[in-house]
C-alpha positions in Angstrom: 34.3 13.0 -24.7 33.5 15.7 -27.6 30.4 14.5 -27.8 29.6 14.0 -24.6 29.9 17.6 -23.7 27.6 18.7 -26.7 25.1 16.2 -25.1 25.1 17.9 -21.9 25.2 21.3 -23.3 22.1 20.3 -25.3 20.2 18.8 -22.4 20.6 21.7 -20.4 19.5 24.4 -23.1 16.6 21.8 -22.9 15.6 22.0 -19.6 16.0 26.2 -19.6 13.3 25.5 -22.5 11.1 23.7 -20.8 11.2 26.5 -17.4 10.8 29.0 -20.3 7.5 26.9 -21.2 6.3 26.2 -17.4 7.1 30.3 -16.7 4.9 31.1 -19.9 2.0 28.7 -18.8 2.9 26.5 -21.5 3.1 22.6 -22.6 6.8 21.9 -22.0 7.1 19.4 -25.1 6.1 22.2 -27.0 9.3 24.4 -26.4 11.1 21.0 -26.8 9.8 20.9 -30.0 10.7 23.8 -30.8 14.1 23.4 -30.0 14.5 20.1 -31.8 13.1 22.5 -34.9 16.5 24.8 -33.9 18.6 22.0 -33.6 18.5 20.4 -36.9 18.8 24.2 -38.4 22.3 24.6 -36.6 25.7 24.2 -38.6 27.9 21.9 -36.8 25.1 20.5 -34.8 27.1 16.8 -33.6 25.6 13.6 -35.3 24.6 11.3 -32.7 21.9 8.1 -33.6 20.7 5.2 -31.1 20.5 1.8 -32.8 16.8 1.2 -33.9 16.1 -1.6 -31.9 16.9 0.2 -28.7 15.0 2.9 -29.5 11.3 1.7 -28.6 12.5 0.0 -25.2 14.6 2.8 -24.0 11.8 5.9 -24.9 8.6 3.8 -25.0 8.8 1.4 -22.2 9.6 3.5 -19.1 6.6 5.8 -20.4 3.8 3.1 -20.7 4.9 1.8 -17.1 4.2 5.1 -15.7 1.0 6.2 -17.5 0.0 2.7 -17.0 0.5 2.7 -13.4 -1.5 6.3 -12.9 -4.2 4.6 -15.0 -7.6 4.3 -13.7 -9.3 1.3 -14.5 -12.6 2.7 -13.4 -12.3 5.8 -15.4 -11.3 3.3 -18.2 -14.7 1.5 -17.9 -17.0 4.2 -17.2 -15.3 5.8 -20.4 -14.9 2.8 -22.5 -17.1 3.9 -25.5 -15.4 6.8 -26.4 -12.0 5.4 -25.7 -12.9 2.3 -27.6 -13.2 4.9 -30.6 -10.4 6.6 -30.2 -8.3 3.4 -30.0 -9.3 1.7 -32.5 -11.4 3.4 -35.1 -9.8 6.9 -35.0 -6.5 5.2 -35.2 -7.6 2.8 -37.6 -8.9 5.5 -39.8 -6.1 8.1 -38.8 -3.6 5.6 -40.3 -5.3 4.6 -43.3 -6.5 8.0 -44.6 -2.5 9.1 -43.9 -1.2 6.1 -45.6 -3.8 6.8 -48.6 -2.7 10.7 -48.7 1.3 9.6 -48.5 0.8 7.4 -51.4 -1.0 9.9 -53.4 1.7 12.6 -53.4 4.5 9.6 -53.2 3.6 7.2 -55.5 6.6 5.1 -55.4 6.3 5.3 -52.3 5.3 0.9 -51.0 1.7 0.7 -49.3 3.3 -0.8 -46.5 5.8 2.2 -45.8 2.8 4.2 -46.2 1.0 2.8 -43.6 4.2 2.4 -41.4 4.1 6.2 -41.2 0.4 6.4 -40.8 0.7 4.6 -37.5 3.6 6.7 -36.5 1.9 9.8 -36.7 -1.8 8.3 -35.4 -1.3 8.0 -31.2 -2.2 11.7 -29.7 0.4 12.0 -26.4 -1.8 13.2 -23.6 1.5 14.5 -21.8 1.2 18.2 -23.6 -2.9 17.9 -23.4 -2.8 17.5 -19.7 0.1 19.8 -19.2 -2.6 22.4 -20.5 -6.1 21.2 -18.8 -4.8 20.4 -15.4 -4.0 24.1 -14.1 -7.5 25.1 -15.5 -9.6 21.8 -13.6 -11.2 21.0 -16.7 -14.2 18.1 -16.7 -13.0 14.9 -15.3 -14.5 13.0 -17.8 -12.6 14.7 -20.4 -8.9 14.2 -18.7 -10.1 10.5 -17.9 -10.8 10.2 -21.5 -7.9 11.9 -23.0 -4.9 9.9 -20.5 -7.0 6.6 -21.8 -7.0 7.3 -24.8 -3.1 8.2 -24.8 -2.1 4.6 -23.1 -4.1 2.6 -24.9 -3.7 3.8 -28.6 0.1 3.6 -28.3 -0.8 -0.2 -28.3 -3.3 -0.1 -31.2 -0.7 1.8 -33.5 2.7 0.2 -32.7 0.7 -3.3 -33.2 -0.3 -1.7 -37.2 3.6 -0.1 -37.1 5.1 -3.5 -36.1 3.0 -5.4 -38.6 3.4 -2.8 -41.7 7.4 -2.6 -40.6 7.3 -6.6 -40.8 5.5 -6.3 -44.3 8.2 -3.9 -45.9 11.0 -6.5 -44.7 8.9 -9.9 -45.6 8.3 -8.2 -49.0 4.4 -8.5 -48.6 1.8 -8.4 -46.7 -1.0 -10.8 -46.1 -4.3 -10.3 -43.9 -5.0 -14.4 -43.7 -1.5 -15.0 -42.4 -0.9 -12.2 -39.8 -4.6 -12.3 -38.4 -3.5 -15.2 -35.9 -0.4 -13.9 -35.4 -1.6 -11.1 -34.4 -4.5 -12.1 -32.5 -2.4 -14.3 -30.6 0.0 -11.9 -29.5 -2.9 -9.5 -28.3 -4.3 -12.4 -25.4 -1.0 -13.7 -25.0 -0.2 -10.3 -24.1 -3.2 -9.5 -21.8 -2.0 -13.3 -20.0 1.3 -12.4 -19.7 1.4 -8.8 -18.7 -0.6 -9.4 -15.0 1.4 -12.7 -14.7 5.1 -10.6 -15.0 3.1 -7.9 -12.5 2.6 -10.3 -10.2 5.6 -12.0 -10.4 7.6 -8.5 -10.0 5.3 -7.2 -7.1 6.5 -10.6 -4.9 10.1 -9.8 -6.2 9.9 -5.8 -5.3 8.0 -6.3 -1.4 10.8 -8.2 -0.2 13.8 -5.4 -1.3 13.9 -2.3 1.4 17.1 -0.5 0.1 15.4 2.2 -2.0 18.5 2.6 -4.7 18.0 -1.2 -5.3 14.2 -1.2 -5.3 13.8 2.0 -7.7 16.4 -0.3 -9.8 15.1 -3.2 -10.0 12.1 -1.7 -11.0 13.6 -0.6 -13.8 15.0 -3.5 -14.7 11.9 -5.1 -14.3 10.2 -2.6 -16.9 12.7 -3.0 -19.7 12.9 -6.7 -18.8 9.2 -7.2 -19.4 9.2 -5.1 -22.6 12.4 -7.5 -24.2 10.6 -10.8 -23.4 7.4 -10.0 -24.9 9.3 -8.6 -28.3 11.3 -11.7 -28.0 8.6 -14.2 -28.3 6.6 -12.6 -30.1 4.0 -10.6 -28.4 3.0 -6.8 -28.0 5.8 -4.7 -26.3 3.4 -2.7 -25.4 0.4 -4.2 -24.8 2.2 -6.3 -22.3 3.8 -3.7 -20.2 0.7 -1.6 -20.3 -1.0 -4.7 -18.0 2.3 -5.5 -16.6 2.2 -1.9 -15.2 -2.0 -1.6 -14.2 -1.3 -4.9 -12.3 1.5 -3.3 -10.1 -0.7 -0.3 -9.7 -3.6 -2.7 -7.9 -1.3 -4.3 -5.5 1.8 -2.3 -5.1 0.2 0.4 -2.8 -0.7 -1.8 -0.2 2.8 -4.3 -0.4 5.1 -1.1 -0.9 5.8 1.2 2.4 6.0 5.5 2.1 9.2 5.3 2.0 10.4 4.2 -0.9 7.3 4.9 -2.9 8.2 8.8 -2.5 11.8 8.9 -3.4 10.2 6.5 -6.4 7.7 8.7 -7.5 10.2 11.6 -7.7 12.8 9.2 -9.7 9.9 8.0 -12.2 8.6 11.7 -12.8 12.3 12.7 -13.5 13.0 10.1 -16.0 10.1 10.5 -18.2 10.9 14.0 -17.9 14.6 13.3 -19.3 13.3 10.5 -21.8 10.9 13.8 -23.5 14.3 15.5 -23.5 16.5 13.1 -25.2 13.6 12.2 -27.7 13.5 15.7 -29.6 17.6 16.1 -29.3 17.8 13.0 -31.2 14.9 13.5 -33.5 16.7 16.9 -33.8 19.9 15.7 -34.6 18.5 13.0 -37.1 16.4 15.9 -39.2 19.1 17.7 -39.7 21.7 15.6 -42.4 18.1 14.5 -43.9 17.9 18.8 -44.9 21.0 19.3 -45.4 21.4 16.5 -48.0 17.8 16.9 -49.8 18.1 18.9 -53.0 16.0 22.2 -53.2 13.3 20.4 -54.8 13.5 16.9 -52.7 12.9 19.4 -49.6 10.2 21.1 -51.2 8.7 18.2 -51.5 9.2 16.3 -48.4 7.6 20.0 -46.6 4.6 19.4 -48.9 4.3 15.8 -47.7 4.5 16.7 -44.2 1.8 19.6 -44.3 -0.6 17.4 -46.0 0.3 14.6 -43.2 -0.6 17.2 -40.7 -3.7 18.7 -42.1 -4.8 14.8 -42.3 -4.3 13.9 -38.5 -6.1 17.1 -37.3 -8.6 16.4 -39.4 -9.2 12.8 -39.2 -9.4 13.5 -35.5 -12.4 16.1 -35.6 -14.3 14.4 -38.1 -14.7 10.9 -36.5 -14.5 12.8 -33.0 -17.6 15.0 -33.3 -19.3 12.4 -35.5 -19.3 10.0 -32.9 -19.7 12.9 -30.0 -23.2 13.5 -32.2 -24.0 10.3 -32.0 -24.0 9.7 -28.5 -25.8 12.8 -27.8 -28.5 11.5 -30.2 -28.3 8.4 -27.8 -28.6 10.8 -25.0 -31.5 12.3 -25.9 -33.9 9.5 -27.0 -32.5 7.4 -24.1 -31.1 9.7 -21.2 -27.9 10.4 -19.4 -27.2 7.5 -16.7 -23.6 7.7 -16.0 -22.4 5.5 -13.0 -21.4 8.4 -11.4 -21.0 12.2 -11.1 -20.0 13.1 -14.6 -20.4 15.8 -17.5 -23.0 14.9 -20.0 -21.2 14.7 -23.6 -22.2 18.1 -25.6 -20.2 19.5 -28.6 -17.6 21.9 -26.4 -16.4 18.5 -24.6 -16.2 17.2 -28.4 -14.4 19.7 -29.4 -12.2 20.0 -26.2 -11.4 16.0 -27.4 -11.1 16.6 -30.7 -9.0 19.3 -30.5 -6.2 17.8 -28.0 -4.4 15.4 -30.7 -0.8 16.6 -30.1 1.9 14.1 -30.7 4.9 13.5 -29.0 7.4 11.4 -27.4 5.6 7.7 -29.0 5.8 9.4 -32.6 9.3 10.6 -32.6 10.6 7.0 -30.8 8.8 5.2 -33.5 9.9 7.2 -36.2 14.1 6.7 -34.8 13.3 2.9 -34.4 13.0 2.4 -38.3 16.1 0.9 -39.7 18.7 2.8 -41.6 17.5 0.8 -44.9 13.5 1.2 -44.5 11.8 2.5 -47.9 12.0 6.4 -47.7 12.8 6.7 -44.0 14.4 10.5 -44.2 10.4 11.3 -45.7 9.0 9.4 -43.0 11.2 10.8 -39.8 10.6 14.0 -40.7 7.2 14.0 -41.9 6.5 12.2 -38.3 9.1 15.3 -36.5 7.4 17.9 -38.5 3.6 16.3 -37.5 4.8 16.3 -33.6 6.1 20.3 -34.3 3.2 20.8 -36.0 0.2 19.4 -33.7 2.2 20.7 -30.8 2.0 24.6 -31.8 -1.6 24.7 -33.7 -2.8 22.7 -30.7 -0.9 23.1 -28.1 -1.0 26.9 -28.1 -4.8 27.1 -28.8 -5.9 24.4 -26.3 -6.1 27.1 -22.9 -8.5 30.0 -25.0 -10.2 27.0 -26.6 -11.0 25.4 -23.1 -11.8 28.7 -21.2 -13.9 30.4 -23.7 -16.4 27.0 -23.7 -16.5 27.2 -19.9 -17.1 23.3 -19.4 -17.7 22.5 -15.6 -18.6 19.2 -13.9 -18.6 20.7 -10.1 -15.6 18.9 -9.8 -16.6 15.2 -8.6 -12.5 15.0 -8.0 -13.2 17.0 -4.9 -16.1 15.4 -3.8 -14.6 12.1 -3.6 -11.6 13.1 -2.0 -14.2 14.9 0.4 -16.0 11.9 1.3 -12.9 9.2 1.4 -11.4 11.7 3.6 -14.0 11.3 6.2 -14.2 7.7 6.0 -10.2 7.5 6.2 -10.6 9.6 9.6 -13.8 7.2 11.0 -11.7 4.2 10.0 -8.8 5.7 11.9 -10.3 6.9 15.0 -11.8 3.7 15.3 -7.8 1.9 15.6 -7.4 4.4 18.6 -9.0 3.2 22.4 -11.8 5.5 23.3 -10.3 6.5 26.7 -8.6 10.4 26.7 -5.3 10.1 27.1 -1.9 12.8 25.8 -0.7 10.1 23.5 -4.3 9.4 22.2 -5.3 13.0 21.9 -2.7 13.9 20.0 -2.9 11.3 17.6 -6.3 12.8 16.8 -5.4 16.2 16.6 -2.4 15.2 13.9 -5.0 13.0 12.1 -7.2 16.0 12.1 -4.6 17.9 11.1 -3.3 15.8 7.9 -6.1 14.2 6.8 -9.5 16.2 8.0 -8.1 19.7 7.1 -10.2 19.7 4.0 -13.7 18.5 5.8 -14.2 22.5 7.4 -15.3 25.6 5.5 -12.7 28.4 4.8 -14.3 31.0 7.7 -14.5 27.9 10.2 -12.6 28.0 13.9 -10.4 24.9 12.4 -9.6 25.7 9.2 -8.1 29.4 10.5 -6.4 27.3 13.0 -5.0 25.0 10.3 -3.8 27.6 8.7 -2.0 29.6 11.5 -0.4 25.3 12.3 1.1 24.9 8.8 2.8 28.4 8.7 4.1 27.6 12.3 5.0 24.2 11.9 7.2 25.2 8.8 8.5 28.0 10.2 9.3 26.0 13.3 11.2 22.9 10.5 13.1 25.9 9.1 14.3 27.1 12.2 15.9 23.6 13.6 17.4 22.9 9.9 19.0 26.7 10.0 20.3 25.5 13.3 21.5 21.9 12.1 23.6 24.0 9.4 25.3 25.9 11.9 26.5 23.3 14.0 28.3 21.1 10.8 29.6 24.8 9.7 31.0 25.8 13.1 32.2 22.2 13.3 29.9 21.4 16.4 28.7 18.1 14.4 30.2 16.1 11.6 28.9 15.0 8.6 27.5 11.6 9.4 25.5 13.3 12.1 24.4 16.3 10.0 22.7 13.8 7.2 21.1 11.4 9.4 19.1 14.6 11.3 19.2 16.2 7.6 17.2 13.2 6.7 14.4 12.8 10.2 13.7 17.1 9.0 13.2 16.1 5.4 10.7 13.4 6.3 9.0 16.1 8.7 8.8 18.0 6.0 7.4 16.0 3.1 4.8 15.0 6.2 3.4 18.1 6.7 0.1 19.1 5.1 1.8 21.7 2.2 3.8 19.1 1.0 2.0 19.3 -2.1 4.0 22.5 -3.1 7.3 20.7 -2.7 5.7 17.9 -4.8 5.4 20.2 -7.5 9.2 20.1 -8.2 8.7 16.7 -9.8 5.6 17.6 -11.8 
């Protein structure tokens, strides 16, 4: 029970860090990771561990389902050259050159731990980049690219990390025996991960009790995770298309009402998961200082600053290498994107280049060694110090860095939107019969109201008039739920009858055309 009530305490001071970090305009992991620095500095701090083989289901899993599921697989396509080298090469050589560094300054150190921690410390998290370029509606192309790059090289770098984990407990490591393995496990992956999405999306349209559904979708996640480690696939390679395949078809099969209590449980757990990642990386740094001798500690901090100057810079030089080549391309053969998009130049490079912050993948990774792997007090704090690291160099820097190289794409977001919003309305108007009638009429005026606000100037008759509607209208929801209260406090009503009307005013609410501020709870 001890324990349980230093958890809590430590969650909490957690989320007050990361209100701090929203009130200050900053990436929320960052504050985490600051107080995960705190936390392994305190005396007395309580020693809690998760066994290892929970760790990457329980932190890893429930993320890749929900960056997977906000993925864009057009984005993905337009974007596939630069993500293809962020995936693959800059991982690649992100690992290797860490692994080579590592073993250079740890010579005792086996190759294979050496390249464990490279692909610990190689997958940038695009939660803290986004968390910075969002508010400032940077280039599309640039958030397209960076959220990507952060699904899809979680895949390339736990696939090295399961492989060079494997080699440390086999005792060697062999290129002609793992090549089929491995390539098997990659298309039996990209088989099985739609197959279990489609399987799930039959199982989940049938289930109408919201508790249950946003349960079983949970269950579904960590289900799909367990079978692919358990016959020998890609963890994450399989949930990453287990979780794009449920993001084609569940919006059509799932109804409003239990997508948005969903949404709001799935932003809240990741939210938590972030949490308890840097209070147990926290809690695991700390015996590993307090038991390293002066000149152990020294050297583990010299380790880790030489990991960290390798990651940032592995990242710029293969980024703006490969940013000058494709504007070489550019030049000799012209810009033809598909669509509406910025050109590359060397701020968008940079912009890329610069947003390599680690995060939640890194630390889960890192906890999910076993106790017995070769140096693993070096490694989990090397890969805590890296996250720490990335997170206040880059994190901090990433705002002045983005603003002072002005990068604008007239926002194609907006356009789209624009133009799907009129087709929406046509393709609505068209349901209703053409005759006037009360009913009809004000059908159209709510449809105008909800979904054609957007289609008038800010100085037209309609837009003024949508404005004066949505400060009524709330005013108007305010005033009946004041009134609901007083009837349940003066007894006029009981409970049963207060929550069911408490319920009809909380869909009015969540209907009405600002319900993006309320939305912004769960962000």
């Amino acid at each position: 029970m001890h324990e349980l009530e230093q958890l809590l305490i430590l969650f909490m001071a957690a989320v007050v860090l990361a209100a701090t970090a929203r009130r200050a305009g900053a990436p929320y992991p960052v504050f985490l990771a600051i107080g995960g620095a705190l936390l392994a500095l305190i005396p007395g701090a309580p020693r809690m561990s998760l066994p290892p083989d929970l760790v990457l289901a329980l932190f890893v899993a429930p993320i890749l389902v929900d960056a997977g599921y906000d993925a864009s697989l057009r984005d993905l396509r337009d974007n596939w050259a630069p993500l293809a080298s962020l995936v693959i090469v800059a991982v690649g050589l992100t690992t290797a050159a860490v692994a080579v560094v590592v073993h250079a300054l740890v010579p005792t150190l086996p190759w294979a731990a050496a390249v464990a921690l490279g692909a610990i410390v190689a997958p940038p998290d695009a939660v803290a980049a986004t968390a910075v370029l969002r508010p400032l509606r940077p280039p599309q192309r640039i958030l397209g690219i960076l959220e990507g790059e952060s699904l899809l090289n979680d895949a390339s770098a736990l696939l090295i990390y399961r492989l060079a984990v494997g080699a440390v407990a086999a005792g060697g490591f062999s290129v002609q025996a793992v090549a089929p393995t491995f390539l098997l496990a990659v298309l039996g992956s990209l088989v099985a991960g739609p197959a279990l999405g489609w399987l799930a999306q039959r199982l989940f349209e049938k289930v109408q009790h919201i508790p249950t559904a946003i349960i079983l979708q949970f269950i579904g996640t960590f289900t799909v995770w367990q079978l692919a480690e358990q016959v020998g696939l890609s963890g994450v390679l399989t949930t990453v298309a287990f979780a794009m395949t449920l993001a084609r078809t569940a919006p059509a099969r799932i109804p409003a009402r239990i997508r948005i209590p969903t949404n709001a449980v799935w932003a809240t757990v990741v939210f938590a998961l972030n949490i308890f990642a840097f209070i147990f990386i926290g809690l695991q740094v700390r015996p590993i200082l307090v038991e390293l001798a002066p000149a152990a500690r020294e050297q583990y901090f010299g380790v880790a600053a030489a990991v960290l100057a390798t990651v940032i810079g592995v990242r710029i030089a293969w980024h703006m290498s490969f940013n000058a080549v494709v504007r070489w391309r550019d030049r000799r053969h012209g810009f033809h994107p598909p669509r509406p998009m910025l050109r590359p130049t060397v701020g968008s490079g940079l912009v890329i280049s610069w947003a390599g912050m680690r995060g939640i993948v890194t630390l889960a990774a890192a906890l999910a060694l076993p106790a017995d792997f070769p140096a693993r007090d070096l490694i989990v704090l090397t890969a805590f110090l890296v996250v720490l690291g990335t997170l206040l160099i880059q994190g901090l820097t990433l705002k002045p860095l983005l603003r002072a190289l002005k990068l604008h794409d007239g926002d194609p977001v907006a356009q789209e939107e624009h133009a799907a919003r009129q087709r929406m309305l046509d393709a609505a108007f068209a349901q209703l019969p053409q005759e006037s009638s009360a009913a009809g009429d004000l059908v159209r005026k709510n449809l105008k109201m909800h979904l054609g606000r957007q289609l008038h100037d800010s100085e037209s008759p309609f837009a003024s008039f949508g404005a004066e509607y949505d400060s009524r209208y709330r005013a108007a929801l305010q005033a009946a739920r004041h009134a609901l209260l007083g009837m349940r406090d003066a007894g006029d009503i009981g409970d049963d009858a207060f929550h069911s009307l408490e319920n009809d005013l909380d869909w009015l609410e969540v209907s009405d055309p600002l319900r993006a501020a309320n939305a912004d709870a769960t962000g």
